[in-house]
DSSP file (Angstrom, degrees, kcal/mol; ACC not computed):
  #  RESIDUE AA STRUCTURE BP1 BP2  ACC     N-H-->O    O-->H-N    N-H-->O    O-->H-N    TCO  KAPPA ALPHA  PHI   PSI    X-CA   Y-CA   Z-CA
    1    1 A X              0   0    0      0, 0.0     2,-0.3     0, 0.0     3,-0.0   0.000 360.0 360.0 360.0 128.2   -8.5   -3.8  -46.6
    2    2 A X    >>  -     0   0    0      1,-0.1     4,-1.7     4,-0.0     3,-1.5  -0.664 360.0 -92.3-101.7 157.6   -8.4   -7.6  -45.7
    3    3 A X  H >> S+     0   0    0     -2,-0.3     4,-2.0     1,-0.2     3,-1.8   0.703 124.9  47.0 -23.5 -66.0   -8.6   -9.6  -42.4
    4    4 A X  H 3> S+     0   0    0      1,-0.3     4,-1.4     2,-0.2    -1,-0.2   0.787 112.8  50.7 -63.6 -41.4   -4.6   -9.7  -42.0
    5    5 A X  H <> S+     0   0    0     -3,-1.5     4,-3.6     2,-0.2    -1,-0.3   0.903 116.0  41.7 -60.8 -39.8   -4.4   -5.9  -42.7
    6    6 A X  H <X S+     0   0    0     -3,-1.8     4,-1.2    -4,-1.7    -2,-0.2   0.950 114.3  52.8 -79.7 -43.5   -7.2   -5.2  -40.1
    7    7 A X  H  X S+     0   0    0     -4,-2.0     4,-1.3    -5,-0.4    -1,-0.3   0.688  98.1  59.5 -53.0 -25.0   -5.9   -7.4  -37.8
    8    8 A X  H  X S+     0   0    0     -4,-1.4     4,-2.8     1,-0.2     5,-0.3   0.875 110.5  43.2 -84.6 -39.2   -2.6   -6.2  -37.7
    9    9 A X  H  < S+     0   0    0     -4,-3.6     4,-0.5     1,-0.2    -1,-0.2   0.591 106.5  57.8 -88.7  10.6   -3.9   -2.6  -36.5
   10   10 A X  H  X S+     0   0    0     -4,-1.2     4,-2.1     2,-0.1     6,-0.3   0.800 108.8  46.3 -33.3 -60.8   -5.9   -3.9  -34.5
   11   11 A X  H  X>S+     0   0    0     -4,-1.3     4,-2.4     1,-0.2     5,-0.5   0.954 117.3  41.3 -51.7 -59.5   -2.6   -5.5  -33.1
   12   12 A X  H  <5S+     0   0    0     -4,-2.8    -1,-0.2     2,-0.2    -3,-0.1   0.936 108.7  57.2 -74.6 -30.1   -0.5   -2.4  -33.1
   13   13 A X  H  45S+     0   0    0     -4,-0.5    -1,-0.2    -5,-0.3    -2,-0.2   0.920 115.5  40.3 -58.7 -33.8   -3.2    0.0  -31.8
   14   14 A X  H  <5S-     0   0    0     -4,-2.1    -2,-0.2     1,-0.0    -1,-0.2   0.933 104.8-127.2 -86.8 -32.4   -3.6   -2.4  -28.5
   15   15 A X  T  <5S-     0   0    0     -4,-2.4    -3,-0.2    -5,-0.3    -4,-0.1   0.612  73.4 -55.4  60.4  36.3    0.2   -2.9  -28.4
   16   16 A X  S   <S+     0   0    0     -5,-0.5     2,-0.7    -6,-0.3    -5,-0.1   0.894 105.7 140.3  55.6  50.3   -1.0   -7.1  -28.4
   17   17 A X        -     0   0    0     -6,-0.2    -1,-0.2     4,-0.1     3,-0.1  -0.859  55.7-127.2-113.9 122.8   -3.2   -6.3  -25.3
   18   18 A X     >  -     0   0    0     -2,-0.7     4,-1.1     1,-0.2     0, 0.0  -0.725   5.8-141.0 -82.2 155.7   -6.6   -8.1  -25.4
   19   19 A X  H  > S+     0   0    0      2,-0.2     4,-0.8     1,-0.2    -1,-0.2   0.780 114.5  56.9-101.4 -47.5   -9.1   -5.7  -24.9
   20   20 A X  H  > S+     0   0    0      2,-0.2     4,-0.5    -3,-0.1    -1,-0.2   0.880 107.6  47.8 -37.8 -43.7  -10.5   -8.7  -22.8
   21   21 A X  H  > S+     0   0    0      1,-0.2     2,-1.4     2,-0.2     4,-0.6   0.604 116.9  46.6 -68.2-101.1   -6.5   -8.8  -20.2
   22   22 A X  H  < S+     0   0    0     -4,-1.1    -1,-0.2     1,-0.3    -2,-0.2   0.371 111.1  49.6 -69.8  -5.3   -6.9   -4.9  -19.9
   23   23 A X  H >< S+     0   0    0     -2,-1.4     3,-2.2    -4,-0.8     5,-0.4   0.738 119.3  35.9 -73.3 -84.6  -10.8   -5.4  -19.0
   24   24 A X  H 3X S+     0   0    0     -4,-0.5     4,-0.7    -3,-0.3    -2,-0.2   0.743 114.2  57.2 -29.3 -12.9   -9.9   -8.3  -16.1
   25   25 A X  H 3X S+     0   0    0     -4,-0.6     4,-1.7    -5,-0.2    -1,-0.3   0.785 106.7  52.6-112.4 -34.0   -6.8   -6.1  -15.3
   26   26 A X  H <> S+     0   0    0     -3,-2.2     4,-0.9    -5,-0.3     3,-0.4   0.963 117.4  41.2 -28.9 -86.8   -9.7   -2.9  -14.6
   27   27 A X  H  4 S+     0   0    0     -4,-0.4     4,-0.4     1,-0.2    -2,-0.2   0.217 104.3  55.7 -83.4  -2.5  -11.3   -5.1  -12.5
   28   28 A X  H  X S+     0   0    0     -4,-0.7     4,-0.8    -5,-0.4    -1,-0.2   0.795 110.7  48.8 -83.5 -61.5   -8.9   -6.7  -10.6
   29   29 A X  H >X S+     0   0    0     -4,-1.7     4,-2.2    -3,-0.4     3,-1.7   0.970 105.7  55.3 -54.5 -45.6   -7.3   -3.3   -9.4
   30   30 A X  H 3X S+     0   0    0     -4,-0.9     4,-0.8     1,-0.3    -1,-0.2   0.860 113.7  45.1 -70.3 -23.5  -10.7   -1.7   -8.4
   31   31 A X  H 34 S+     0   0    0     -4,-0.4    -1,-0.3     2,-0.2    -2,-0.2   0.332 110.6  50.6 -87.9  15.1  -11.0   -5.0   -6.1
   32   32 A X  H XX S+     0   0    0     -3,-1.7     4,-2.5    -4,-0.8     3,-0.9   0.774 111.0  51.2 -95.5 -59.5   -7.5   -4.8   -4.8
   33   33 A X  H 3X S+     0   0    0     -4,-2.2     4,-2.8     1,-0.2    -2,-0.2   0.853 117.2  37.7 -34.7 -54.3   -8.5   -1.2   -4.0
   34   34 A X  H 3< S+     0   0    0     -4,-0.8    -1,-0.2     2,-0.2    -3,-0.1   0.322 116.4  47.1-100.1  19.8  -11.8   -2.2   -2.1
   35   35 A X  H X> S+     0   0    0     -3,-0.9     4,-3.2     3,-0.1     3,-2.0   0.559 113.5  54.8-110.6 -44.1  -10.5   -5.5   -0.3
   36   36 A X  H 3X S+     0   0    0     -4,-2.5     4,-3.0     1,-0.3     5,-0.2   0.932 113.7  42.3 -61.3 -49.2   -7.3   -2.9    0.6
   37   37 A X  H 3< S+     0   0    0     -4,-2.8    -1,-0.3     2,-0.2     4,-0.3   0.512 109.7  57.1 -77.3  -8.2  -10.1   -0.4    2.2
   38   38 A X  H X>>S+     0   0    0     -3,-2.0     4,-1.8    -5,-0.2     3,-1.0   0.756 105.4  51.5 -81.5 -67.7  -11.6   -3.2    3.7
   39   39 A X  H 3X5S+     0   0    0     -4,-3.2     4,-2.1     1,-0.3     5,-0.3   0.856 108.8  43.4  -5.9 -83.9   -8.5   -4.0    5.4
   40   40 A X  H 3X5S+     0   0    0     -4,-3.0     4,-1.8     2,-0.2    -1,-0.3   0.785 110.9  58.3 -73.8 -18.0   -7.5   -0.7    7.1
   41   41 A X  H <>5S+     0   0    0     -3,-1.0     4,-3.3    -4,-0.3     5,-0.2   0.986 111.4  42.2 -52.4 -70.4  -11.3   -0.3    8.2
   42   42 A X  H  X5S+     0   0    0     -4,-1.8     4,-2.0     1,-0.2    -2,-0.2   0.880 121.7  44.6 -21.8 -53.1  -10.9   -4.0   10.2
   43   43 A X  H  X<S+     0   0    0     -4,-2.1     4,-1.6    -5,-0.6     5,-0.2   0.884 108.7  54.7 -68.4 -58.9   -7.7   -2.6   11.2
   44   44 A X  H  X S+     0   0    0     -4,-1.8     4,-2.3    -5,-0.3    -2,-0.2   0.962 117.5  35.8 -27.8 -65.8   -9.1    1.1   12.1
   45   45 A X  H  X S+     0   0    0     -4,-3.3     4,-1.7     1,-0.3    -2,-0.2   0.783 113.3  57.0 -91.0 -22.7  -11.7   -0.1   14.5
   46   46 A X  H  X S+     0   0    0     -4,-2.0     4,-1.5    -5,-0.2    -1,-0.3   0.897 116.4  41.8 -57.8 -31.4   -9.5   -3.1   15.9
   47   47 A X  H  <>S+     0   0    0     -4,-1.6     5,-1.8     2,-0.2     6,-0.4   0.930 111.1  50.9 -73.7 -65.0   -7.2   -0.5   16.7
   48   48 A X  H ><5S+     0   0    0     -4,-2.3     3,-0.5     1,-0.2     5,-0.4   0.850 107.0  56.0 -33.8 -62.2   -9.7    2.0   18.0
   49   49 A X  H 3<5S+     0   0    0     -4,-1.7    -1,-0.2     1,-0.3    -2,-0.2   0.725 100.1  64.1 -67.6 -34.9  -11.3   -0.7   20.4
   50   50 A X  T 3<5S-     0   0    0     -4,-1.5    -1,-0.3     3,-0.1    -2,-0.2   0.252 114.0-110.7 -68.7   4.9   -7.5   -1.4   22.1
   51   51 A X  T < 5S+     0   0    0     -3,-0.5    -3,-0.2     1,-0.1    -2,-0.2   0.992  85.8 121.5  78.1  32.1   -7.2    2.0   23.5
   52   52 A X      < -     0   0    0     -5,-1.8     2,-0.4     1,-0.3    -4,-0.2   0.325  60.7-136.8-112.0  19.8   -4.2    2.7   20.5
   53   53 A X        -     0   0    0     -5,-0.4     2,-0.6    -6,-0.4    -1,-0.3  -0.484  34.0 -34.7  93.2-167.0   -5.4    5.3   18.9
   54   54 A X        -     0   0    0     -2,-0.4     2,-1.1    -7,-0.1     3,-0.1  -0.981  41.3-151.6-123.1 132.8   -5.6    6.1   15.1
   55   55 A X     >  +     0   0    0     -2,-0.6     4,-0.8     1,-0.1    -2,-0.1  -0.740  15.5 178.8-100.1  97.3   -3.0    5.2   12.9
   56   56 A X  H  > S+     0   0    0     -2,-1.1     4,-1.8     1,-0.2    -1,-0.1   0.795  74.1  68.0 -79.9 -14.9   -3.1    7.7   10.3
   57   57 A X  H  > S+     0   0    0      2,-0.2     4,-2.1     3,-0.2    -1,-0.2   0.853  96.9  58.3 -68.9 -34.6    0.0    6.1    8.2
   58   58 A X  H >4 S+     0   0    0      1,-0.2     3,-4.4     2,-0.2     4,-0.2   0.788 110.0  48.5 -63.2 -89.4   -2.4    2.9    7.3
   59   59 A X  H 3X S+     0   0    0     -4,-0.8     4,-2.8     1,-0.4     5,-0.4   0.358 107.1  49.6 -23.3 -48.0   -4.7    5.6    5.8
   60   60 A X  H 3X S+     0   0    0     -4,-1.8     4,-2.8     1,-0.2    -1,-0.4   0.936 109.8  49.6 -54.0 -44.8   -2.3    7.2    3.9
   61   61 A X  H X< S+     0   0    0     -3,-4.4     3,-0.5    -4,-2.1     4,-0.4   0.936 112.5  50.1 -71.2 -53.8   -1.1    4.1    2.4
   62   62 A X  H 3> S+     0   0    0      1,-0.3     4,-1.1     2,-0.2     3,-0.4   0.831 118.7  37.4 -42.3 -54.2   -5.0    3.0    1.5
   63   63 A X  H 3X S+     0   0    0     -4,-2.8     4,-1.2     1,-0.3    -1,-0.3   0.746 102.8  74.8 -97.2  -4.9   -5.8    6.5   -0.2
   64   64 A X  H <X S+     0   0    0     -4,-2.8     4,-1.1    -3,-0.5    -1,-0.3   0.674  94.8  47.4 -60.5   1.9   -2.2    6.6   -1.7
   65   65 A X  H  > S+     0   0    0     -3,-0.4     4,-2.1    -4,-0.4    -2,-0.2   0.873 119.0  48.1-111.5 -41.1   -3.2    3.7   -4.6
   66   66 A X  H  X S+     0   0    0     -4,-1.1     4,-1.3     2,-0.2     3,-0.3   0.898 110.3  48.2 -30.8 -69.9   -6.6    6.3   -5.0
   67   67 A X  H >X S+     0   0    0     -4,-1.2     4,-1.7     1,-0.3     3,-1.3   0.944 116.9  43.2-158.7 -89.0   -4.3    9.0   -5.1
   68   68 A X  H 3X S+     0   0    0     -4,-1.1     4,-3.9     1,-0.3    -1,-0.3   0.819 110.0  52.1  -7.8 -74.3   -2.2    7.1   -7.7
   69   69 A X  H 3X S+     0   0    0     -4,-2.1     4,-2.2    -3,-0.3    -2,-0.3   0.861 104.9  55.8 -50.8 -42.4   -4.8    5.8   -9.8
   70   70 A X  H <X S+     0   0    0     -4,-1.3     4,-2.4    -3,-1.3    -1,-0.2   0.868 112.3  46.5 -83.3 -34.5   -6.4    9.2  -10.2
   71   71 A X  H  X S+     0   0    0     -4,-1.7     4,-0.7     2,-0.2    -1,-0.3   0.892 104.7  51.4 -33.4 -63.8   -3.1   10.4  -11.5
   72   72 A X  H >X S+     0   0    0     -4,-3.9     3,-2.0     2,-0.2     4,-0.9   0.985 119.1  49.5 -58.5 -72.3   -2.2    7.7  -13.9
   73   73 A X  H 3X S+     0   0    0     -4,-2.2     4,-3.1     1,-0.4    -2,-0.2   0.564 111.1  44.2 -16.0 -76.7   -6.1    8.8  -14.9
   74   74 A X  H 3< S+     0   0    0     -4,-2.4    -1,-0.4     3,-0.2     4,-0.3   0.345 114.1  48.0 -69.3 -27.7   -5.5   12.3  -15.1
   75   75 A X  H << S+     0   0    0     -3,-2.0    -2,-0.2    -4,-0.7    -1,-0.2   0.929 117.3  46.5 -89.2 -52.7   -1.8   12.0  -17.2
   76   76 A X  H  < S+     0   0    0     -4,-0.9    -2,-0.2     1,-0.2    -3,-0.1   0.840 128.6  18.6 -81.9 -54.2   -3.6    9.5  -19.8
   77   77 A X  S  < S-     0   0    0     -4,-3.1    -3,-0.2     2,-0.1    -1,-0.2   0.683  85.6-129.5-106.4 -19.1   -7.0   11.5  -20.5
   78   78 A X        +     0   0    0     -4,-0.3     2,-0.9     1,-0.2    -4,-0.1   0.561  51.1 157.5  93.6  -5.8   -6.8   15.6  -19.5
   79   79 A X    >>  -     0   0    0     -6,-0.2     3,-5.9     1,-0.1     4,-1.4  -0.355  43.4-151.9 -93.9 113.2   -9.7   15.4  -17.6
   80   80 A X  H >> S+     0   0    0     -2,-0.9     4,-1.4     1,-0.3     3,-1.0   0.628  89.3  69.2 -25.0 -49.2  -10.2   17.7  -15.2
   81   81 A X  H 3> S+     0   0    0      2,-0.3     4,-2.6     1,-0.3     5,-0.3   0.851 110.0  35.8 -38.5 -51.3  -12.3   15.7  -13.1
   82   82 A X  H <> S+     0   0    0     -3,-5.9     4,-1.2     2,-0.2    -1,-0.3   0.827 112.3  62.3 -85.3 -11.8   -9.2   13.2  -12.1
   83   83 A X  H XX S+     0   0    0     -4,-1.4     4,-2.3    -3,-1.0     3,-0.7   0.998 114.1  35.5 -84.7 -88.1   -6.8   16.6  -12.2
   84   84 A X  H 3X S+     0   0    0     -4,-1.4     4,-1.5     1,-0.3    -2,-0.2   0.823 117.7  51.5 -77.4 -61.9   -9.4   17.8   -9.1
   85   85 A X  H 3X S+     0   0    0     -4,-2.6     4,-2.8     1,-0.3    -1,-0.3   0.880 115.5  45.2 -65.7 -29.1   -9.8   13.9   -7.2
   86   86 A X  H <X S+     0   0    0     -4,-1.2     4,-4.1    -3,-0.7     3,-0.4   0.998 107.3  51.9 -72.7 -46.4   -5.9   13.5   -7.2
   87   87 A X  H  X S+     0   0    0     -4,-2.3     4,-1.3     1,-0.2     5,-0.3   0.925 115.1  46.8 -44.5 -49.9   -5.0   16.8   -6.0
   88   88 A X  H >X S+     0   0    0     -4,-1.5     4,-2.2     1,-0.2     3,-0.6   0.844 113.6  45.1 -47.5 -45.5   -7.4   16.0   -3.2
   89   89 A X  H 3X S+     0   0    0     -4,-2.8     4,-2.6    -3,-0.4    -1,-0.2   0.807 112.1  51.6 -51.2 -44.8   -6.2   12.7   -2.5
   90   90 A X  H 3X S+     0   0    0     -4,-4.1     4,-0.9     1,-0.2    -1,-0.2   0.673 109.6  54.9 -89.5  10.4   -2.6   13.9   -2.6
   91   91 A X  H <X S+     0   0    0     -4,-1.3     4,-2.2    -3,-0.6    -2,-0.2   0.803 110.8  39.2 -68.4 -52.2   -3.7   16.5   -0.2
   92   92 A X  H  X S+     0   0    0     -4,-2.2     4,-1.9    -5,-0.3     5,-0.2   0.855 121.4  47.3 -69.4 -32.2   -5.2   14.1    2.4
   93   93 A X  H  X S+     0   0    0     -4,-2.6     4,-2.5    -5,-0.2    -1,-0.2   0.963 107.5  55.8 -75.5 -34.6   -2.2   11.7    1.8
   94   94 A X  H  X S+     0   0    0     -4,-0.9     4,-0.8     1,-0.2    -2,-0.2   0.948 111.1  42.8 -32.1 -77.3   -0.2   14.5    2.0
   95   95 A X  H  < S+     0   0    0     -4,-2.2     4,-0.2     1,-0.2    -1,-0.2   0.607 103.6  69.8 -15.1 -67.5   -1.8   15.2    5.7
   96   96 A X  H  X S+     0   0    0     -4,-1.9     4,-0.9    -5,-0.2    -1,-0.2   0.558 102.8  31.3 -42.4 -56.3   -1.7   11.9    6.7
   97   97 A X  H  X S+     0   0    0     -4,-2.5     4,-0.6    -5,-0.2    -2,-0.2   0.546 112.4  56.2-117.7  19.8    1.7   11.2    7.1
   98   98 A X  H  X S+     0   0    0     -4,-0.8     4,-2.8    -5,-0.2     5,-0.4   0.609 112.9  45.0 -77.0 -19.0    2.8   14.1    8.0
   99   99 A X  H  > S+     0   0    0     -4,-0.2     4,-5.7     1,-0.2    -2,-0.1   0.969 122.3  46.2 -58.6 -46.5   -0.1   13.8   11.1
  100  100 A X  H  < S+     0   0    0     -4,-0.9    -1,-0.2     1,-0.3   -43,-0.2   0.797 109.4  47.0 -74.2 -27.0    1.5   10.2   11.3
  101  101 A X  H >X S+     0   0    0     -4,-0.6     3,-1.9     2,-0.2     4,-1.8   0.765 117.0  50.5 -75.4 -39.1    5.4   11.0   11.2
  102  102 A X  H 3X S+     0   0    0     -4,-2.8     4,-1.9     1,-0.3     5,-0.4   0.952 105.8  52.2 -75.9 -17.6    4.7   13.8   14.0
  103  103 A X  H 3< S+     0   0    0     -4,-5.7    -1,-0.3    -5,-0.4    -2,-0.2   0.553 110.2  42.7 -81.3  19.6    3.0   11.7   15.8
  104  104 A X  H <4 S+     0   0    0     -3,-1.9     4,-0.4     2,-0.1    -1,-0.2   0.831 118.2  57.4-110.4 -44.1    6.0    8.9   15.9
  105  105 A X  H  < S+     0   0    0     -4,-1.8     6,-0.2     1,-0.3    -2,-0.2   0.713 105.8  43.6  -2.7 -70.8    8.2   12.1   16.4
  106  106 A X  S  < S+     0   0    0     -4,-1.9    -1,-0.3     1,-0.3    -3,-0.1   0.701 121.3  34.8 -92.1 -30.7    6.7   13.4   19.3
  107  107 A X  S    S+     0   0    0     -5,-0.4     2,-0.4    -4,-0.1    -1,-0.3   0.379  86.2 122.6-111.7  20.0    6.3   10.2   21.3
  108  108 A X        -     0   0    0     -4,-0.4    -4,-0.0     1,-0.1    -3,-0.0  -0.643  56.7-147.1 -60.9 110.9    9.7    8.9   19.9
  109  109 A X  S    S+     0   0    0     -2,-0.4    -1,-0.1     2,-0.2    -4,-0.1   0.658  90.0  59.5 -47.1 -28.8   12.1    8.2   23.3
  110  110 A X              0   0    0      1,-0.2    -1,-0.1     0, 0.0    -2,-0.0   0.977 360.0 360.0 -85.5 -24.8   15.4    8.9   22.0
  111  111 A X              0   0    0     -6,-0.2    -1,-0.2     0, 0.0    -2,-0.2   0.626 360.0 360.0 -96.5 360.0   14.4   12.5   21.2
């Protein structure tokens, strides 16, 4: 086999994805993820300190891209391990807005 040959499956295996892009593109989501959890924390406790309560829909939205990710995971490799963290995740997200839809529900004026 010669360079061109090797190169070319090399090329077709990545689908012309640098293994360098899909690194940076790793690492870019998990800090999207932890700026996004920084966020609703800021958010949490401003919240908290105004007497409004907990806003359980930001949370949902925060552990729904968890809840995602472990999915995408879990479809792509079979491993049980991301099979167990999503269910959990889409349990809690699950949780989460339904806590957060009753509660708009229930203190809702027209109803």
């Amino acid at each position: 086999m010669d360079k061109e040959e090797i190169l070319a499956k090399s090329r077709a295996e990545n689908k012309n994805k640098d293994v360098y892009e899909r690194e940076v593109l790793k690492q870019a989501s998990k800090s999207a993820v932890v700026v996004q959890m920084s966020l609703a924390t800021l958010f949490f406790v401003a919240q908290i300190f105004a007497g409004k309560g907990i806003n359980w829909g930001l949370w949902a939205l925060v552990f729904s891209a968890n809840m995602t990710v472990n999915w995408v995971k879990y479809m792509r490799l079979h491993r049980k391990y991301e099979l167990l963290i999503a269910i959990a995740y889409t349990i809690l997200v699950s949780v989460m807005s339904g806590y957060y839809i009753y509660g708009l529900i229930v203190s809702s004026v027209i109803m």
